[in-house]
matplotlib code that plots the C-alpha trace (Angstrom):
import matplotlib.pyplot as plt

x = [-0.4, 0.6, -2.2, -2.7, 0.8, 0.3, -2.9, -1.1, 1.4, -1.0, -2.9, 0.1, 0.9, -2.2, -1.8, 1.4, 0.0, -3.5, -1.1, 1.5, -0.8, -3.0, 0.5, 0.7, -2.2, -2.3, 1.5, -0.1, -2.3, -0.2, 2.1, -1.2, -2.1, 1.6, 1.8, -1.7, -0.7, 2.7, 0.7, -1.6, 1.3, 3.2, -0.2, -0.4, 2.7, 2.3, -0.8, 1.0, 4.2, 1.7, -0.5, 2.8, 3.9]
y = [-36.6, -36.1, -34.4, -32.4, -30.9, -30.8, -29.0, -26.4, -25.9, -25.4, -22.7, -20.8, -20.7, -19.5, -16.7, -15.6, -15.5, -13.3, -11.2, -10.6, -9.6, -7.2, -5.7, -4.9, -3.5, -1.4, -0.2, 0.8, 2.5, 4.7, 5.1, 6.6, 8.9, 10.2, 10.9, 12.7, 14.7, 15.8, 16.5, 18.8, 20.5, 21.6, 22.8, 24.9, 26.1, 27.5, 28.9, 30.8, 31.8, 33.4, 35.4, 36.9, 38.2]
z = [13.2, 10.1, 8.5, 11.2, 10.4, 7.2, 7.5, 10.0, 7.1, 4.2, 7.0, 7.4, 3.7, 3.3, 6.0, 4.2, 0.5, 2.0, 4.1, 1.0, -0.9, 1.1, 2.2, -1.8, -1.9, 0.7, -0.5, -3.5, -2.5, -0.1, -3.4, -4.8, -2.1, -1.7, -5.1, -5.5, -2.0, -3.7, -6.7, -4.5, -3.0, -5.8, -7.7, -4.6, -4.5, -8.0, -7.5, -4.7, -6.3, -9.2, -6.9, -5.1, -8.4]

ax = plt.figure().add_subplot(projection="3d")
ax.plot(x, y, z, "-o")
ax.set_aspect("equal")
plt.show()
């Protein structure tokens, strides 16, 4: 019995250390794409502004 609990423990510590770190990753890269969008917007933005002018 008790490997079988201890076996269910090391699974879920596993599950939390592969879920931790895909949530990092995939924060990062939303970090990315928001920046790069922002990035986008404001380049046309000013692109607009100077045409108006």
């Amino acid at each position: 019995m008790k490997r079988v609990v201890d076996f269910g423990f090391k699974a879920l510590v596993a599950g939390l250390g592969i879920t931790t770190v895909y949530m990092t990753v995939t924060f990062s890269v939303n970090v990315y794409r928001g920046l790069s969008w922002h990035n986008a917007q404001t380049k046309l933005e000013k692109e607009a502004n100077g045409t108006q002018t």
